[in-house]
C-alpha positions in Angstrom: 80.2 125.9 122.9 81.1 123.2 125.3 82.4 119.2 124.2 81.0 116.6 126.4 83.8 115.0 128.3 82.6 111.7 126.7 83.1 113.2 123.1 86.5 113.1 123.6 87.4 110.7 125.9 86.4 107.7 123.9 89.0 108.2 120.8 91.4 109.1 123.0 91.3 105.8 124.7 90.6 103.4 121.7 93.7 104.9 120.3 95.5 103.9 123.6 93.7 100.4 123.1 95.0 100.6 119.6 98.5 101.2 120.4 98.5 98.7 123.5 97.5 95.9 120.9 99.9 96.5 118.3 102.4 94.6 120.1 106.1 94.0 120.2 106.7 97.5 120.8 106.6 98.4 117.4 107.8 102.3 116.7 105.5 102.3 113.2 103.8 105.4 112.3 100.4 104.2 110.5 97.7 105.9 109.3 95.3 103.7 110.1 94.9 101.1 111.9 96.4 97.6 110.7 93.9 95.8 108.1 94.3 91.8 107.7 95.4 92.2 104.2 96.2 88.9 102.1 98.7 87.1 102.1 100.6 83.9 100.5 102.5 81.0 102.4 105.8 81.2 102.7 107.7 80.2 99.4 111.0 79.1 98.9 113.5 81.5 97.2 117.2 81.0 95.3 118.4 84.4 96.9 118.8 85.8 100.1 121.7 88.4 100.1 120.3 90.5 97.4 119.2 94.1 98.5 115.9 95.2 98.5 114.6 96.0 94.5 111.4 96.5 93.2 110.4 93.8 90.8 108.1 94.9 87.7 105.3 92.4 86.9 102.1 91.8 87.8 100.2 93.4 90.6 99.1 90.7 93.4 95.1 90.2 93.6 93.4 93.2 94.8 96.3 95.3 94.6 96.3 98.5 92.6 99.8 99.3 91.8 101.9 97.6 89.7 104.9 95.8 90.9 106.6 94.1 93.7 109.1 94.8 95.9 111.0 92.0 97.5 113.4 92.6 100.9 115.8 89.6 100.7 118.4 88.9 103.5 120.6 86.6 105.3 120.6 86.6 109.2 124.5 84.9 109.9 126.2 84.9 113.1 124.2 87.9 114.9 124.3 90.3 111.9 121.8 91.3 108.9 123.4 91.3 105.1 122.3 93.7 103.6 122.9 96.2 106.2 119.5 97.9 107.6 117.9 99.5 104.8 114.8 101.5 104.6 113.0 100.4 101.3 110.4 103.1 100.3 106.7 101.2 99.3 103.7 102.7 97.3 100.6 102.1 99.4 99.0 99.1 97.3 102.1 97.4 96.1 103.0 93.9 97.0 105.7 93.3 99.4 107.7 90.1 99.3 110.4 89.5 102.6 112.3 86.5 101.8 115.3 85.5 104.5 117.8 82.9 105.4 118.6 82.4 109.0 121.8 80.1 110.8 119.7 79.8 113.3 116.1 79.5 114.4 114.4 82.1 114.4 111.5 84.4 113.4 110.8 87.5 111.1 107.6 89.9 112.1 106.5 93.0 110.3 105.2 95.3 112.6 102.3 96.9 112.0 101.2 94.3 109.1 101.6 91.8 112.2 103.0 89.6 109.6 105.5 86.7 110.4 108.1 84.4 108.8 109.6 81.3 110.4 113.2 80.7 109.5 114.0 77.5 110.0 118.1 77.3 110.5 119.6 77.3 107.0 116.5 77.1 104.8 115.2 80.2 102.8 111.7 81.0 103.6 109.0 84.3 102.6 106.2 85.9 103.1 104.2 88.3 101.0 101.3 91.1 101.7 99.8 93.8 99.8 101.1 97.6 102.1 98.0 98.8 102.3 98.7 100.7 105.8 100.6 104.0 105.2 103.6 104.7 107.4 107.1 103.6 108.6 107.5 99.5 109.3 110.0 97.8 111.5 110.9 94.4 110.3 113.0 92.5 113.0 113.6 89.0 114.1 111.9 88.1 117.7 114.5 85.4 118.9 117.5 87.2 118.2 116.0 91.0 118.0 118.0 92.0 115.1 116.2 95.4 113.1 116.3 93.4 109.6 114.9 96.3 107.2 112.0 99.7 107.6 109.6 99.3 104.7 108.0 103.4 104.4 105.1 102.8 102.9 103.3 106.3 101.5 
């Protein structure tokens, strides 16, 4: 049996589009392709050095699993505290990155294309619900430090 040329060029090259406008040369893994999930302004937090926990309580809107994990860091003098961490996610949970910058600068999560100003000494966050299974680089644009992988499965 013989596959029209036509059957498989066209996912070949939406998943080329796909990739090309994922941007910032993100190395994620996804399953599918990023959805706009929901997500709340940015919030101020009291702390930004403590590693990455999950936080019990309830689930976001729309979100199935129970909890919350929060990534908190500080971004001081050209270095990330907590060191780079990869902070395993259940697909469905909330995800809260909260961060503290000495400079001006900006947080994205690829693959979510999720982003958080930081302001120079002021604490600021951003929250979604990882609906999009695979590995996520979280890293600041200005500076291009890798601040955290979130593995979402």
């Amino acid at each position: 049996m013989r596959v029209p040329l036509k059957a498989i060029a066209a996912p070949i090259l939406l998943s080329a589009l796909g990739v090309l406008l994922s941007g910032c040369g993100t190395s994620t893994t996804p399953a599918d392709q990023p959805s706009s999930a929901g997500s709340a302004p940015p919030a101020a937090s009291s702390s930004a050095t403590t590693s990455p926990t999950t936080q019990p309580g309830t689930p976001a809107a729309g979100s199935p699993v129970a909890g919350a994990v929060v990534v908190s860091v500080k971004v001081s003098g050209g270095r990330v505290q907590p060191r780079l961490q990869t902070t395993p996610v259940k697909a469905g949970q909330t995800v809260t990155i909260t961060a503290t910058s000495d400079v001006a600068d900006s947080i994205h999560v690829h693959g979510y294309d999720k982003t958080l100003d930081l302001p120079p000494g002021q604490t600021a966050s951003v929250s979604f619900i990882a609906d999009v299974k695979g590995v996520f680089e979280v890293e600041t644009h200005e500076t291009e430090l890798l601040v955290a992988k979130l593995s979402v499965a």
